[in-house]
Every structure is written in structure tokens, then in C-alpha cells.
N, C-alpha and C positions, 0 to 999 in steps of 0.2 A: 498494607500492600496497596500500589496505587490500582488505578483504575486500568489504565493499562497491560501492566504488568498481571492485573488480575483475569484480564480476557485473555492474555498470551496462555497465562499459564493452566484458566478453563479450556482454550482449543486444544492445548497440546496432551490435557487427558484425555477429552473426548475423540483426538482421532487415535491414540492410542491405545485407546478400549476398544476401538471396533477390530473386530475379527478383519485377518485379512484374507483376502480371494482366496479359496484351496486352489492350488496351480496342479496339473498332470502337467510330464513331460515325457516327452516317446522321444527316441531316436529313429534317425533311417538313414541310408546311403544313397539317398539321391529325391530330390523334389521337384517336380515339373509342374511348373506353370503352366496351362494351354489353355490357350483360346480355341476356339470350336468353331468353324465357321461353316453356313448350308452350299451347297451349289451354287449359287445367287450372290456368295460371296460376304454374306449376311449375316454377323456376330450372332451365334446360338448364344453362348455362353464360358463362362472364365470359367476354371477351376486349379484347382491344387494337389496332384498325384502322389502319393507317398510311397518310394520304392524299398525293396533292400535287397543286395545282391545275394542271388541263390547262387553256393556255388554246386552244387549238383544240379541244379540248369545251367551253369554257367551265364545268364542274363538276370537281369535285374525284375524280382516281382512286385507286384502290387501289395500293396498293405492295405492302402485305405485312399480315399478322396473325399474332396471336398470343394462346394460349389465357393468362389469368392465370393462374397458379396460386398465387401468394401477393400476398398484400396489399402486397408490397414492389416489385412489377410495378407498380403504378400510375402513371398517370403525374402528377409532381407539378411546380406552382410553382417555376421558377429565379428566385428575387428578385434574383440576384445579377446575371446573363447576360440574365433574362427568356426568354420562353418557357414551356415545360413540357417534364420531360424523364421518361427514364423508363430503367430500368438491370437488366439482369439476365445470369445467368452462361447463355452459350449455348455447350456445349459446351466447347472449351477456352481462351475469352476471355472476358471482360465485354463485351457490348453493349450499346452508349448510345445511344437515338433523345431527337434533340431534334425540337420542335417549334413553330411558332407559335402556334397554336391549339389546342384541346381541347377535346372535349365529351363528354358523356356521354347513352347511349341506353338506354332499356326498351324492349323489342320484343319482337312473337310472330311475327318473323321475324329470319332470318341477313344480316344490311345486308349482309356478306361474298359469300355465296352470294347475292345477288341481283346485286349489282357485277357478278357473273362475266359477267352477259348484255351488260355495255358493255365491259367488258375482260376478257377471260378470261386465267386464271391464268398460262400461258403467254407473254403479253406484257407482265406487269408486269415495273416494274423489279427488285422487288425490294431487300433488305436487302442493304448489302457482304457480299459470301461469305468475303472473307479479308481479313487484315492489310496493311495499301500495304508494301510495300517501304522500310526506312528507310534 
């Protein structure tokens, strides 16, 4: 085997032995982007709301949020699947939230912190906390 041929064929075991990222993936009906701004007009902070339509409230609840911290948190266009999805490293997994909808907010309030008065934190569902069992 040449010399070549014998590094191809050492990289292509070594990244094939490595374990790949465990992924979660949640669903929701609807993702808001908001930007937070103070009185003063003043970028508080980005985040990413995760809804899902209650129909015995008839309005869309809070699931879960999360603060962006990179532009790579956003959630984007699946042309492929459709939707919009959005992907980032949570601890020791990748988590993936799709979604049907998206929208995007400026506000001189926390959409998050206002929710709390129809669902408080406590009875959201929340994000899968761990991997299913395979």
C-alpha cells in the first residue's frame, strides 16, 4: 500500500471510530427570535422562545428559551424538511429544536417574563432533558 493511500485509508478509520455527537431533537410550533431592548433603546440581549400552540388556551405557550449567544443559534430555513430549525452544543449533546413557524421580535419588554403570568416556569414542558433510550 502506498504511502498515500495508507494515510487515506488511517484517517478514514480514525474518524470513523469516533462516536458521533448524541443529537436531541424537540419539536414546536413556533420560534421567536427577540431582541430585548432597555428604555434608552439599548440591546439588553438576544434570545430564542420556543412555543407550542395550547388549544385549550387557544394561544401559543412557552416551552423553554434560550439566550443566543452566537449567530449560529439562529434559527434557520429547512428547505429540505421545511420548517425552521435551529442547532446548538447543550452540554454534552447537540440539540436540535425544529419548528413550524418563526418570527422574529424588537421589544422594550421580556415576551418570556411576561408569559410567566399565563404559565409559569414550573409547568412548562420544557426541552427533552436526555437522550431516549436506544
Amino acid at each position: 500500500m502506498s504511502g498515500v493511500a495508507f494515510a487515506f485509508a488511517a484517517m478514514m478509520a480514525a474518524v470513523s471510530a469516533q462516536p458521533r455527537d448524541p443529537a436531541v431533537t424537540d419539536r414546536v410550533d413556533l420560534v421567536e427570535i427577540n431582541h430585548y431592548y432597555d428604555p434608552q433603546g439599548r440591546l439588553v440581549f438576544d434570545q430564542v422562545i420556543f412555543y407550542e400552540w395550547s388549544s385549550k388556551n387557544a394561544r401559543f405557550d412557552v416551552v423553554a428559551w434560550r439566550l443566543l449567544k452566537t449567530p449560529a443559534q439562529v434559527p434557520i430555513r429547512d428547505w429540505k424538511r421545511g420548517g425552521y430549525v435551529t442547532s446548538w452544543r447543550d452540554g454534552d449533546v447537540i440539540r436540535q429544536v425544529r419548528s413550524i413557524q418563526r418570527r422574529e421580535t424588537w421589544t422594550r419588554h421580556d415576551p418570556e417574563l411576561v408569559e410567566r403570568d399565563y404559565l409559569p416556569r414550573e409547568l412548562r414542558r420544557g426541552l427533552t432533558r436526555q437522550l431516549a433510550e436506544r
